[in-house]
gemmi code that builds the backbone of each chain (N, CA, C; Angstrom):
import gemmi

chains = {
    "A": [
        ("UNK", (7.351, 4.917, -0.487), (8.125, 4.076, 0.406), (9.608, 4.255, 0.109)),
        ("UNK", (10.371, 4.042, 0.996), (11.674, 4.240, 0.956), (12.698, 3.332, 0.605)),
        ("UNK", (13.909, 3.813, 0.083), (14.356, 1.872, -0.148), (14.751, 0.951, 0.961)),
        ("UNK", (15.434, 2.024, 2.288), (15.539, 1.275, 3.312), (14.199, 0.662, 4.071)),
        ("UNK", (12.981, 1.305, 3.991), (11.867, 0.510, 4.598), (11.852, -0.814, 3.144)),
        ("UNK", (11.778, -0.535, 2.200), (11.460, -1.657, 1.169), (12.603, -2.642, 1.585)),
        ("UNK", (14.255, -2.606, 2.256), (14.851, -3.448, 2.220), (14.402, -4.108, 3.400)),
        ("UNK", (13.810, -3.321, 4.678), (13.335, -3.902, 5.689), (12.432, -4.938, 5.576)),
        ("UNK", (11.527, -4.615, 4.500), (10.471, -5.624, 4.170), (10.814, -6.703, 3.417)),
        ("UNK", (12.053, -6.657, 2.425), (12.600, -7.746, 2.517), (13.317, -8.240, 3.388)),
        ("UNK", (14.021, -7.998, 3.893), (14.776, -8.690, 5.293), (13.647, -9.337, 6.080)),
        ("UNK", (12.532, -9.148, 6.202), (11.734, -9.569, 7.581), (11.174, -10.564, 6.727)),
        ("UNK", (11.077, -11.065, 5.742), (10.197, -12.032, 4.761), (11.097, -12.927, 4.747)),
        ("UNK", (12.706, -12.541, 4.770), (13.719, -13.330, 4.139), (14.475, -13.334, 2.712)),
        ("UNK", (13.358, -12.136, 1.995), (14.036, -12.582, 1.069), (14.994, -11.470, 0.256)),
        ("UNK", (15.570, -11.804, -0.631), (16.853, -11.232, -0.932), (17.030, -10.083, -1.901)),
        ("UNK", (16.016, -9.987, -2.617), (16.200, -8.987, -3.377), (15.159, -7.694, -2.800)),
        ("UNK", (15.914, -6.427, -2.930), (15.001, -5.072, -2.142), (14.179, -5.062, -3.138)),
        ("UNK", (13.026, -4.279, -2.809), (11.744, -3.985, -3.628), (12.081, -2.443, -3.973)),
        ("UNK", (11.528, -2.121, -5.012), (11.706, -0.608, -5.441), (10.328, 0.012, -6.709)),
        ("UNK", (9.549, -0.729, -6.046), (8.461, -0.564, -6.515), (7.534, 0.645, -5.503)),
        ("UNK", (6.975, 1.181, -6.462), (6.191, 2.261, -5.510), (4.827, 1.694, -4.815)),
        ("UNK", (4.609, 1.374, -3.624), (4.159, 0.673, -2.935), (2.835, 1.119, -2.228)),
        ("UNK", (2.107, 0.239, -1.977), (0.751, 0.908, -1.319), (1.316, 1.413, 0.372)),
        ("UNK", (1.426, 2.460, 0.409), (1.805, 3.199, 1.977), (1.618, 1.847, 3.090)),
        ("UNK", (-0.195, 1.097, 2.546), (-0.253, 0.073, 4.331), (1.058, -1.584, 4.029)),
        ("UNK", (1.693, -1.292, 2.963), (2.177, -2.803, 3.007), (3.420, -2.543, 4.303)),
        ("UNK", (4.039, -1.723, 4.366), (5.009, -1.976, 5.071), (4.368, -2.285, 6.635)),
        ("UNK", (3.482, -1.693, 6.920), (2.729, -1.792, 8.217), (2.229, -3.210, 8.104)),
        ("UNK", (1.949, -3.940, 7.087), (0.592, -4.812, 7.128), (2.097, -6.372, 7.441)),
        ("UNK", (2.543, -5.765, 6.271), (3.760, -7.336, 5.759), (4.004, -7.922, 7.255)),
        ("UNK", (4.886, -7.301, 8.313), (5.322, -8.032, 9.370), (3.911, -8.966, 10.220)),
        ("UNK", (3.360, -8.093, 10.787), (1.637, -8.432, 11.397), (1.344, -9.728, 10.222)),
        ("UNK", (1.068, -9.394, 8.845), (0.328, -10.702, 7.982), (1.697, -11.916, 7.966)),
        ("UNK", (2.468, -11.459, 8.183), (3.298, -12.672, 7.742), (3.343, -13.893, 9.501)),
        ("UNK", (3.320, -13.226, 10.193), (3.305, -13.946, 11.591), (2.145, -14.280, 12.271)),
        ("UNK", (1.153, -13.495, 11.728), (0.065, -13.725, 12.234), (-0.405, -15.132, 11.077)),
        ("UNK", (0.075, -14.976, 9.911), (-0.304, -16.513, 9.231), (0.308, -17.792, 9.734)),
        ("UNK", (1.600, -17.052, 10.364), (2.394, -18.305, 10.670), (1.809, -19.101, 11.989)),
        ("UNK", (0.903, -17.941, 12.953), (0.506, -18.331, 13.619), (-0.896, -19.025, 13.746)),
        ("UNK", (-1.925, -18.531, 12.775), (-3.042, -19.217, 13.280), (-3.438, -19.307, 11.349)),
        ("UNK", (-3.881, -20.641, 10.928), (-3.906, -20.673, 9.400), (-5.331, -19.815, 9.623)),
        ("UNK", (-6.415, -19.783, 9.727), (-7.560, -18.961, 9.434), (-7.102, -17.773, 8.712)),
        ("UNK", (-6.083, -17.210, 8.816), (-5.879, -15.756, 8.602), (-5.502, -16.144, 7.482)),
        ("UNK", (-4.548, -17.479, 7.220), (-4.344, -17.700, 5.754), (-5.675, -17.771, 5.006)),
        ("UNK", (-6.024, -18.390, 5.089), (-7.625, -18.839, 4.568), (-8.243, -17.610, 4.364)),
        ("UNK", (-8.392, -16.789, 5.021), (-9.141, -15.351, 5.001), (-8.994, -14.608, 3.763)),
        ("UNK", (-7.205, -14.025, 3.737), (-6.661, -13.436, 3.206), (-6.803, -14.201, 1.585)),
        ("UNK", (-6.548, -15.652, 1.463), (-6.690, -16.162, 0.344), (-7.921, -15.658, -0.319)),
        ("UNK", (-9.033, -15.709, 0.137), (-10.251, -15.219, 0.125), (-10.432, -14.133, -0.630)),
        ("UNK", (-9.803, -13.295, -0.123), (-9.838, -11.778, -0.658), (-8.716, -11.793, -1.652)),
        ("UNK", (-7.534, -12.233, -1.715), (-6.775, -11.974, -2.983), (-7.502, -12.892, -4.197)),
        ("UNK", (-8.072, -13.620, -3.729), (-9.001, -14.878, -5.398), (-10.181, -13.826, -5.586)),
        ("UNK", (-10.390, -13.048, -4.625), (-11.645, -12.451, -5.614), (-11.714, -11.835, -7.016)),
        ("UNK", (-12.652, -12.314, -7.750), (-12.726, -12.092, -9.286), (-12.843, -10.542, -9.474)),
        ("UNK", (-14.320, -10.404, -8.994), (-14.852, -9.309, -9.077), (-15.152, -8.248, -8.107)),
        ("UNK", (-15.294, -7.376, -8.018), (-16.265, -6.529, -7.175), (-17.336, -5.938, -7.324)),
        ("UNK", (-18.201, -5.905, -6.701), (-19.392, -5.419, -6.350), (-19.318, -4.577, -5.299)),
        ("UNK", (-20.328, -3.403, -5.568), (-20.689, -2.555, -4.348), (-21.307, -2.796, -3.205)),
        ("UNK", (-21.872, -4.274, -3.597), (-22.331, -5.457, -2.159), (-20.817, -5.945, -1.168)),
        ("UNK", (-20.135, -5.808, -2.016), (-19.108, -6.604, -1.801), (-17.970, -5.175, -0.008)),
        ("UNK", (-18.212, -3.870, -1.105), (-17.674, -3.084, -0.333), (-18.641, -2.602, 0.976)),
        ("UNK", (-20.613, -3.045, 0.835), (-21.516, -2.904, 1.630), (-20.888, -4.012, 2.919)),
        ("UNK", (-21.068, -5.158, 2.237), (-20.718, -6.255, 3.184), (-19.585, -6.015, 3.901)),
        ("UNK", (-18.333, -5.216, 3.435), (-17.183, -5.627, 4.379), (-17.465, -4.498, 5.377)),
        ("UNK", (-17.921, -3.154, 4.909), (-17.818, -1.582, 5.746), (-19.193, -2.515, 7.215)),
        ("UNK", (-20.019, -3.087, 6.403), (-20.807, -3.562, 7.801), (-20.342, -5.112, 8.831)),
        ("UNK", (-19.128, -5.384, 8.474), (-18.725, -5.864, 9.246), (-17.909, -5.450, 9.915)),
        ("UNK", (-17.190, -4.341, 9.842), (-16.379, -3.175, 10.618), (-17.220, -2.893, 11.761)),
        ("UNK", (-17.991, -2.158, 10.621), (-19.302, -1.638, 11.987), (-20.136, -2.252, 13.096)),
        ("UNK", (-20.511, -3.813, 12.829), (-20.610, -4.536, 13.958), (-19.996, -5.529, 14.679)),
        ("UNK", (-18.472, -5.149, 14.631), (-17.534, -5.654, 15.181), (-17.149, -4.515, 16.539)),
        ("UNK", (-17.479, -4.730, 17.399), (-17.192, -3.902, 18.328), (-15.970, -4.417, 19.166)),
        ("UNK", (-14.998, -3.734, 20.117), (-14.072, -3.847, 20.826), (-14.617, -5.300, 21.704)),
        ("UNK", (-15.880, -4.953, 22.263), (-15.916, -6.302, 23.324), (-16.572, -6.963, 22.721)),
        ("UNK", (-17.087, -7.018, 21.493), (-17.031, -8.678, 20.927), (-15.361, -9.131, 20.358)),
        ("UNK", (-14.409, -8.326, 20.220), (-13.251, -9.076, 20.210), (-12.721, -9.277, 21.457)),
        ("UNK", (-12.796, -8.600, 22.387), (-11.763, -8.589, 23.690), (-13.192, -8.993, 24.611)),
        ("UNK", (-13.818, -10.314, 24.642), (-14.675, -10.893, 25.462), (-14.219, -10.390, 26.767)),
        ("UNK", (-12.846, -10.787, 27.189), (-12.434, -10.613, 28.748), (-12.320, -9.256, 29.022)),
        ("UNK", (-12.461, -8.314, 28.364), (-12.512, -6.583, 28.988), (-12.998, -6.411, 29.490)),
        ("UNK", (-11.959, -6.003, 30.984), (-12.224, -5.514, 32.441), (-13.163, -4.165, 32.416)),
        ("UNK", (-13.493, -3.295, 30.760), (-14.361, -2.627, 30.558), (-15.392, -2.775, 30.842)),
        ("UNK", (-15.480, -4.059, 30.380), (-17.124, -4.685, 30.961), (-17.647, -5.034, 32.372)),
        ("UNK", (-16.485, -5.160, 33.172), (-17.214, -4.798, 34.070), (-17.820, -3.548, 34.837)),
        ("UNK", (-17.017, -2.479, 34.533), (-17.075, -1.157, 34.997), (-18.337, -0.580, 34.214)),
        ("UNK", (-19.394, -1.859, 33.798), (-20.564, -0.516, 32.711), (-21.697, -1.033, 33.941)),
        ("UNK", (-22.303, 0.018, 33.707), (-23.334, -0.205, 34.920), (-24.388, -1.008, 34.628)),
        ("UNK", (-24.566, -1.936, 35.544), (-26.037, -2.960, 35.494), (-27.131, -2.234, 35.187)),
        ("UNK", (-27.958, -2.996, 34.546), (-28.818, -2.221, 34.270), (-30.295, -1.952, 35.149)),
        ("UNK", (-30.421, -0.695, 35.062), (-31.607, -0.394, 35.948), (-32.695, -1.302, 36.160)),
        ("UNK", (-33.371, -1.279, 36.945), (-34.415, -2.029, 37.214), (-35.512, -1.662, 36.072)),
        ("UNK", (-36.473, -2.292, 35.634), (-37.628, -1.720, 34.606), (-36.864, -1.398, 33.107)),
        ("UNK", (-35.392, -1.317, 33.256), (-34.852, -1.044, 31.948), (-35.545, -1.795, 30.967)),
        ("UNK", (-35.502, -1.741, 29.850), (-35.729, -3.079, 28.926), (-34.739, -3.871, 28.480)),
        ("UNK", (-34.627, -5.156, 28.356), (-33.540, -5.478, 28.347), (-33.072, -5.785, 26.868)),
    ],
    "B": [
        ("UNK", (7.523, -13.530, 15.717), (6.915, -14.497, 16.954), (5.753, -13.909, 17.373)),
        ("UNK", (5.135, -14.577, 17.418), (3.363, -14.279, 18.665), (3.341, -14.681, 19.575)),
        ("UNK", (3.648, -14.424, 20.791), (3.094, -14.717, 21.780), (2.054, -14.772, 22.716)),
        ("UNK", (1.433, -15.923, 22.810), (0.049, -15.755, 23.100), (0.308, -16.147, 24.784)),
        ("UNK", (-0.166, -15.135, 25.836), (0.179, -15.232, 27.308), (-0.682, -16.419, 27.929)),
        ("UNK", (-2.003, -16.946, 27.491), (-2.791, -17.999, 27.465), (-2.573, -18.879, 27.624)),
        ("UNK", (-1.642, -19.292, 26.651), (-1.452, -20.928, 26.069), (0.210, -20.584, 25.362)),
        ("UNK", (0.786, -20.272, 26.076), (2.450, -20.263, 26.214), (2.533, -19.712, 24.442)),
        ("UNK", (3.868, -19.477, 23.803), (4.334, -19.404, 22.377), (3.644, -20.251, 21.334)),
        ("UNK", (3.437, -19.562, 20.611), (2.416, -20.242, 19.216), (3.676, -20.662, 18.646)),
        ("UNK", (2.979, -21.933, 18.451), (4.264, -22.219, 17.148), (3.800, -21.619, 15.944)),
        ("UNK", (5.164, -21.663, 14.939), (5.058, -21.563, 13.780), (4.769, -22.152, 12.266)),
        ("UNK", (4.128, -21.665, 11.974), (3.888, -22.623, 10.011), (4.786, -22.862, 9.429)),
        ("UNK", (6.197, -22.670, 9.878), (7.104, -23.167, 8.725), (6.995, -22.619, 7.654)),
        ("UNK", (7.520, -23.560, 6.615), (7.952, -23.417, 5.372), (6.073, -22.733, 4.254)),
        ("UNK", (5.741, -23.485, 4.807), (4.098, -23.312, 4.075), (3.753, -21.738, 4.349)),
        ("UNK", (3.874, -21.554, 6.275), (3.343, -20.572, 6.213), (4.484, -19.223, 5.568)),
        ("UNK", (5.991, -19.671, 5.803), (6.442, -18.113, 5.293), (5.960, -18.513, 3.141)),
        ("UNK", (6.175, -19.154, 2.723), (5.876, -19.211, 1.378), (4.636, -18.387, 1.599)),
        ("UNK", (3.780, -18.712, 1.796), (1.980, -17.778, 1.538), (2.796, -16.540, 2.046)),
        ("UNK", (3.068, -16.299, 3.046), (3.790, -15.113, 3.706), (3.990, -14.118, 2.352)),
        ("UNK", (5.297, -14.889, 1.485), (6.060, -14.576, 0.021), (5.283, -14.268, -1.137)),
        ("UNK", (4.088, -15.104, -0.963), (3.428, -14.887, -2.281), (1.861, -13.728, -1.517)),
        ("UNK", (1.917, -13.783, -0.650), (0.978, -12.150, -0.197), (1.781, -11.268, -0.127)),
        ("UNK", (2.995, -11.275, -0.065), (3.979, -10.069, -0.257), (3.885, -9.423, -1.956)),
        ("UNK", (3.914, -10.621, -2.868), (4.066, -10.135, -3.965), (2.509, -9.922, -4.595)),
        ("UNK", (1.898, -10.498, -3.861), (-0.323, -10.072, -4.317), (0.010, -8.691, -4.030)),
        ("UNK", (0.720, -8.538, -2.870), (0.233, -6.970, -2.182), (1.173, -6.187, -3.369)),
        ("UNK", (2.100, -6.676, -3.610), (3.111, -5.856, -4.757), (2.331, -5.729, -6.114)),
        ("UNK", (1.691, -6.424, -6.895), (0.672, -6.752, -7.723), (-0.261, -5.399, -7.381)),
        ("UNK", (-0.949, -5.680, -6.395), (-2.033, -4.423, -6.239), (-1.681, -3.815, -6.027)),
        ("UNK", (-0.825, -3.303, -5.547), (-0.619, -1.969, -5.352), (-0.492, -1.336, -6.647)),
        ("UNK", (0.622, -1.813, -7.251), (1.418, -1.374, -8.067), (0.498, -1.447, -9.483)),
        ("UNK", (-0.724, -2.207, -10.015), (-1.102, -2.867, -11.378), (-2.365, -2.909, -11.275)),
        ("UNK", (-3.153, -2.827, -10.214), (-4.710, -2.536, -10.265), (-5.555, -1.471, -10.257)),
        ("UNK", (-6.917, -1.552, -10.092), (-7.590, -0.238, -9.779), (-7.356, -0.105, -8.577)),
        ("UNK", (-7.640, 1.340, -8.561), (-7.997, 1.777, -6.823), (-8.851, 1.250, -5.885)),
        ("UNK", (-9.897, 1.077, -6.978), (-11.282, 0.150, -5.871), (-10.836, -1.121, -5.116)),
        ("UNK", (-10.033, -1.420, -6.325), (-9.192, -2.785, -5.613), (-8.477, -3.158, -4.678)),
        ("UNK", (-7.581, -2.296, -4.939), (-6.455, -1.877, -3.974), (-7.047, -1.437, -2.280)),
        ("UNK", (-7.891, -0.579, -2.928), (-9.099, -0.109, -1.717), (-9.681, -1.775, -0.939)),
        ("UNK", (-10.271, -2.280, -1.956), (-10.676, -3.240, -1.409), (-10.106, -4.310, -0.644)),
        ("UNK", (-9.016, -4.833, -1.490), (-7.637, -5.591, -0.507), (-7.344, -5.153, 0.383)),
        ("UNK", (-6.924, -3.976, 0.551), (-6.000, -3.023, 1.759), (-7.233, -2.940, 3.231)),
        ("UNK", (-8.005, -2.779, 2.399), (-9.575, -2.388, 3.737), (-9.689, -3.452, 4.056)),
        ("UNK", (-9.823, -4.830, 3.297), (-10.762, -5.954, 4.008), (-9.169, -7.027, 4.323)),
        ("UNK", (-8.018, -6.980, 4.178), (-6.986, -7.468, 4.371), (-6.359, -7.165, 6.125)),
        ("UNK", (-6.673, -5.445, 5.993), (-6.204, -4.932, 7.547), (-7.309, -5.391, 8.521)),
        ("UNK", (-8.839, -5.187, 7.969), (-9.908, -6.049, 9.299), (-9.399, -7.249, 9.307)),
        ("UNK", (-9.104, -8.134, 8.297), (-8.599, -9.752, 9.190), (-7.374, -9.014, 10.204)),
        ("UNK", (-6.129, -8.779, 9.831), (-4.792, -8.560, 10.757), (-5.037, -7.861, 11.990)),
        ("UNK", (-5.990, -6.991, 11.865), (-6.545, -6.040, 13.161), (-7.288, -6.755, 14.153)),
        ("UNK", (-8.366, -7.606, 13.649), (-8.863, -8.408, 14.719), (-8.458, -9.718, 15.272)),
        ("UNK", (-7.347, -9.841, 14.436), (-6.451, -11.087, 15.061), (-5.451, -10.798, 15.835)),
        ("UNK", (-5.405, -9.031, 15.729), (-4.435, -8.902, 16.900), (-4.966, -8.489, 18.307)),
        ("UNK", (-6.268, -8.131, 17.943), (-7.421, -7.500, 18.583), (-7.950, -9.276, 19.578)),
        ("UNK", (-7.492, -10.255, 18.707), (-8.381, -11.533, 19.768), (-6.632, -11.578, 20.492)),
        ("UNK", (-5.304, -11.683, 19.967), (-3.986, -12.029, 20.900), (-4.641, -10.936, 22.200)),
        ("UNK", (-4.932, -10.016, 21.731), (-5.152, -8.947, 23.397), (-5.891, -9.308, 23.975)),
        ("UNK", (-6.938, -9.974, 23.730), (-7.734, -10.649, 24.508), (-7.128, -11.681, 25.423)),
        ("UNK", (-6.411, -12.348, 24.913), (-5.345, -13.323, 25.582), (-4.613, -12.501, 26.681)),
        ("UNK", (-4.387, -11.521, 26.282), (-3.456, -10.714, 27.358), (-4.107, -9.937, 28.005)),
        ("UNK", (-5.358, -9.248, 27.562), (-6.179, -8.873, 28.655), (-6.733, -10.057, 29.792)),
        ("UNK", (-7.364, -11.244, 29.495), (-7.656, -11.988, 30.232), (-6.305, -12.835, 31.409)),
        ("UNK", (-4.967, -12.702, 30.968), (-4.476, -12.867, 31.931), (-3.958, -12.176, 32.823)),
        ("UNK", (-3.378, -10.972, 32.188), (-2.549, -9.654, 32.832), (-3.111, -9.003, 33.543)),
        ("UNK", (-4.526, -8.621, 32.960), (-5.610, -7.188, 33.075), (-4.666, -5.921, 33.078)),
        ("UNK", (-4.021, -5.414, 31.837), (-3.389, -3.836, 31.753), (-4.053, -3.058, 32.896)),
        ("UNK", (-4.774, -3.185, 32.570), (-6.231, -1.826, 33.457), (-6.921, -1.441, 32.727)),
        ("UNK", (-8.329, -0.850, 32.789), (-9.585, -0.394, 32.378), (-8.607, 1.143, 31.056)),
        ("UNK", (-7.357, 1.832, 31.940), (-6.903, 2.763, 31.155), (-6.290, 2.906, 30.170)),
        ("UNK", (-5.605, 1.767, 30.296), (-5.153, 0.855, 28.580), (-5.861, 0.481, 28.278)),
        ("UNK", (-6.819, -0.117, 28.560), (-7.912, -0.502, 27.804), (-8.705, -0.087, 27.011)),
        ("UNK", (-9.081, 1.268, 27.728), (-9.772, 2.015, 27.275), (-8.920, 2.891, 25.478)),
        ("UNK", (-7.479, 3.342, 26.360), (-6.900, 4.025, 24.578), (-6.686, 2.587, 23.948)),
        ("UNK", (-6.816, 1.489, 24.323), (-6.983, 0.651, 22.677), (-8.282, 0.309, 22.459)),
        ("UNK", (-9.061, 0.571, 23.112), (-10.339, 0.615, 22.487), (-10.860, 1.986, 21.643)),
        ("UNK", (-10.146, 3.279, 22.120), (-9.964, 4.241, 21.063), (-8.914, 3.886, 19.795)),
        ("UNK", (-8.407, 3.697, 20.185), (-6.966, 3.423, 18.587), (-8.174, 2.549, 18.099)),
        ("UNK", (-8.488, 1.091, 18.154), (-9.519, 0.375, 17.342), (-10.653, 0.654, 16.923)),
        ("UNK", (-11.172, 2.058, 17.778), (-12.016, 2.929, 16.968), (-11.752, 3.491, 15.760)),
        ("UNK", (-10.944, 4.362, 16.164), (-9.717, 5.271, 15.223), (-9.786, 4.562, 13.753)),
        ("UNK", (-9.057, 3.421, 14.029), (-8.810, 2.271, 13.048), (-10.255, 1.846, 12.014)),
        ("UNK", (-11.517, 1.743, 12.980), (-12.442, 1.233, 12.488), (-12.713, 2.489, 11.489)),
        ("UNK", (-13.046, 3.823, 12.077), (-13.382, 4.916, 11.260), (-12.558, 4.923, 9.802)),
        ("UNK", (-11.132, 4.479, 10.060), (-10.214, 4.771, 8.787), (-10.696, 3.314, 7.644)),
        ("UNK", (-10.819, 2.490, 8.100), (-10.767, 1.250, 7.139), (-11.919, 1.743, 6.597)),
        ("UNK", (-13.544, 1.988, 7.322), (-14.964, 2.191, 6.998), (-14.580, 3.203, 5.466)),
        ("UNK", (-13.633, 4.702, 6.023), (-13.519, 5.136, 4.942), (-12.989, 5.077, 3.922)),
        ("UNK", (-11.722, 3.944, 4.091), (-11.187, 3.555, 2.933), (-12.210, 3.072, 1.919)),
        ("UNK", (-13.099, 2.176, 2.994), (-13.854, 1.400, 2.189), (-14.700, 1.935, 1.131)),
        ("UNK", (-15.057, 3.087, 1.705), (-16.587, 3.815, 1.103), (-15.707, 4.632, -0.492)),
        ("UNK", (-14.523, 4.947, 0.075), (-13.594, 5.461, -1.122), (-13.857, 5.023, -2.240)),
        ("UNK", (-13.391, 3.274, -2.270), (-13.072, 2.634, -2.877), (-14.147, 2.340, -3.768)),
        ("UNK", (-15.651, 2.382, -2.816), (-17.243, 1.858, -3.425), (-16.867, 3.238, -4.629)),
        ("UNK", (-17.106, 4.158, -3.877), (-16.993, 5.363, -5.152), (-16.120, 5.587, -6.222)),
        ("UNK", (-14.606, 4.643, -5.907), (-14.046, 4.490, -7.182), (-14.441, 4.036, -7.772)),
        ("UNK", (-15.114, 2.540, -7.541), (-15.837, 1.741, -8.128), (-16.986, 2.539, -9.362)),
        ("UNK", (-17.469, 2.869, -8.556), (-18.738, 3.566, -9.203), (-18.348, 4.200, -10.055)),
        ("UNK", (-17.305, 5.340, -10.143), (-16.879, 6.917, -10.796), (-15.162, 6.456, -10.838)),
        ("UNK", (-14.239, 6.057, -11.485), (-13.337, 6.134, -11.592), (-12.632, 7.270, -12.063)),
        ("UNK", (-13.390, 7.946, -12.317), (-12.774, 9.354, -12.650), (-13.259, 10.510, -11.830)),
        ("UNK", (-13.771, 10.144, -11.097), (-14.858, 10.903, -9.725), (-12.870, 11.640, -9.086)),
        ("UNK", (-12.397, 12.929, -8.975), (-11.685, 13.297, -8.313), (-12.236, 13.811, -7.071)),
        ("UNK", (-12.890, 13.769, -6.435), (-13.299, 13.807, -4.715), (-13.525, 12.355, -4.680)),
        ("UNK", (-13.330, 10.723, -5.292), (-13.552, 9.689, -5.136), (-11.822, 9.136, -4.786)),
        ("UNK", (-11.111, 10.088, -5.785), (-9.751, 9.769, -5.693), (-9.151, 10.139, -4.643)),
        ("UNK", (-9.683, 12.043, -4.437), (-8.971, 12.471, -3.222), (-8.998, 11.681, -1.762)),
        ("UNK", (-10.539, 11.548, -1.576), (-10.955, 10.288, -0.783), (-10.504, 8.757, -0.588)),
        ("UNK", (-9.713, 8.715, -1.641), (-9.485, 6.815, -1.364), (-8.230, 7.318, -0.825)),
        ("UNK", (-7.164, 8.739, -1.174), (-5.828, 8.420, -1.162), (-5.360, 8.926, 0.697)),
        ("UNK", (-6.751, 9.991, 0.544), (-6.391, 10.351, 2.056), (-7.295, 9.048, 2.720)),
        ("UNK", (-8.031, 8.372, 2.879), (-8.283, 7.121, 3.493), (-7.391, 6.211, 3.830)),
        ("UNK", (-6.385, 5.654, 2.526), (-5.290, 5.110, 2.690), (-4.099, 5.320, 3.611)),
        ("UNK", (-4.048, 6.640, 4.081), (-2.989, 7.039, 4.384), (-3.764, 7.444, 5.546)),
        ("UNK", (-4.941, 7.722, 6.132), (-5.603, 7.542, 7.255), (-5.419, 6.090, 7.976)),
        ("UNK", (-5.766, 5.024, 7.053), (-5.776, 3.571, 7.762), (-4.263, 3.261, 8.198)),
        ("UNK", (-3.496, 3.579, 7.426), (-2.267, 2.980, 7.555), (-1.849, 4.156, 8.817)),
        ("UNK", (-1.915, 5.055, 8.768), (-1.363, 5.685, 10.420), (-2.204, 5.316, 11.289)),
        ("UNK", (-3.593, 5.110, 11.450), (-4.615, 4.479, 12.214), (-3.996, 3.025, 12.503)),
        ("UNK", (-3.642, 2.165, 11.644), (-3.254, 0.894, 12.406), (-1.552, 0.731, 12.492)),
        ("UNK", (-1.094, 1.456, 12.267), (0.412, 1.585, 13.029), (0.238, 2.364, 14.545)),
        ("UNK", (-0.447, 2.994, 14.540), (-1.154, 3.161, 15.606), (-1.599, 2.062, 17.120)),
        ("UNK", (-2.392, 1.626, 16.769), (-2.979, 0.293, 17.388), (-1.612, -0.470, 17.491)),
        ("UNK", (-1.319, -1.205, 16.344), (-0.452, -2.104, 16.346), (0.660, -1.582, 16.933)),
        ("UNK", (1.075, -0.250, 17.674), (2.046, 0.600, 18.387), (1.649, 0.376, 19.535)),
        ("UNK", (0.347, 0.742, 19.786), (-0.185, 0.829, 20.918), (-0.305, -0.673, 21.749)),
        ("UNK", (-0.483, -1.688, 21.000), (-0.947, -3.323, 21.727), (0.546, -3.640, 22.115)),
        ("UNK", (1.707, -2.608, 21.170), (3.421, -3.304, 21.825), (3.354, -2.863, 23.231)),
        ("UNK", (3.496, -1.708, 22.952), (3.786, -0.969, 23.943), (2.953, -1.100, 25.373)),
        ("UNK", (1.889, -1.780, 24.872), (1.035, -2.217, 26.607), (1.488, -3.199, 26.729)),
        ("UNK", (2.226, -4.262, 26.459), (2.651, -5.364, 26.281), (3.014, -6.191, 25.418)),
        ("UNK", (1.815, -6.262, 24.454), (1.152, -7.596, 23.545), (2.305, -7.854, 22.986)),
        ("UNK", (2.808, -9.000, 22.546), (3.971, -9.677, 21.538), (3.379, -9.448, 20.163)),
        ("UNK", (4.123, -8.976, 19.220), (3.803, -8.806, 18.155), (4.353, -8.278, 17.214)),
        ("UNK", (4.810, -8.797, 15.540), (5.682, -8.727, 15.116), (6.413, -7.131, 15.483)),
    ],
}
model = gemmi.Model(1)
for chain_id, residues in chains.items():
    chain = gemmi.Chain(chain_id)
    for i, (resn, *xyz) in enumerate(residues, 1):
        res = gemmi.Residue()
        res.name, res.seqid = resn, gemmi.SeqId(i, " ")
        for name, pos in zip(("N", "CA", "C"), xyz):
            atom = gemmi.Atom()
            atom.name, atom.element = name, gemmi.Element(name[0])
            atom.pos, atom.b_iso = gemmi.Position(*pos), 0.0
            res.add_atom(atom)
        chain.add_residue(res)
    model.add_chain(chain)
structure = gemmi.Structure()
structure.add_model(model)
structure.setup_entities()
């Protein structure tokens, strides 16, 4: 990371001293998005708390999250996607 | 600011929420900088699915009032593919650091994962501006 992206990331937090620490590549991407998106809806606080208190890890732990990726699909987040309507009804005799 | 097209401007958390804001700035400074990889793996992977699908439900807000079109729709439903493939592999990285910390195809794997997710969701999060969505 760079020092001007590290000063960016302080500037957008507020706070005053630049960072010059060698940094995980996703913070600069993540910081703006996590910081507003907490401000906006607390769940995300709650979430995130979640995952930074964790003690330990387990390979359940990395099972459980990769399969919630995986059955998280686009239109179970975006219920209203006009995608959905454009998929074709389903055939007659289909199974449903 | 977030703007949610739904239900007019979200307010903000204030003081509470930028403090947590401050002190996940410095968790994320912490891991990065002072943990294992698995960890780091693990924070970074299961940290970006919360931020991704919370930006993933604001579009919903803006799909349901705007309707972009089926053609925006469609490349952010690729970018959130994209995205899904990169986090999955961060993730699996990270299981194998776990496992083999000295595993170098476990390392090569977590570092190009990392750097997969993070262009994968600058990506998206490029892509939801630029069709509209409000967002930092």
């Amino acid at each position: 990371m760079t020092q001007s992206t590290a000063d960016a990331i302080a500037d957008g937090i507020g706070a005053v001293q630049p960072f010059v620490a060698p940094l995980n590549p996703l913070v600069p991407v993540g910081l703006g998005i996590v910081r507003d998106l907490i401000q906006a809806e607390p769940k995300i606080e709650k979430a995130l708390r979640a995952i930074f208190a964790k003690t330990s890890l387990t390979a359940q732990d990395f099972d459980d999250a990769i399969k919630h990726i995986q059955v998280t699909t686009y239109e179970k987040l975006v219920p209203h996607s006009d995608l959905l309507k454009l998929q074709p009804p389903p055939s007659p005799g289909a199974p449903s | 600011m977030i703007s949610r097209p739904n239900s007019g401007t979200w307010s903000t958390g204030g003081n509470a929420g930028r403090l947590f804001a401050l002190c996940s700035l410095c968790l994320f400074l912490f891991i990065g900088c002072f943990t294992t990889p698995d960890r780091v793996a693990y924070t970074v992977g299961t940290g970006t699915t919360v931020t991704v699908e919370e930006a993933l439900t604001l579009w919903d807000g803006y799909v349901q009032q705007r309707h972009p079109g089926p053609a925006v729709e469609q490349k952010v439903k690729a970018a959130f593919e994209k995205y899904q493939l990169a986090d999955v592999a961060l993730l699996k990285a990270g299981k194998a650091m776990l496992a083999d910390p000295t595993s170098a195809d476990a390392q090569s794997a977590w570092q190009l994962g990392e750097a997969a997710l993070a262009a994968a969701a600058n990506d998206l999060y490029g892509l939801l501006k630029s069709s509209g969505l409000k967002l930092p």
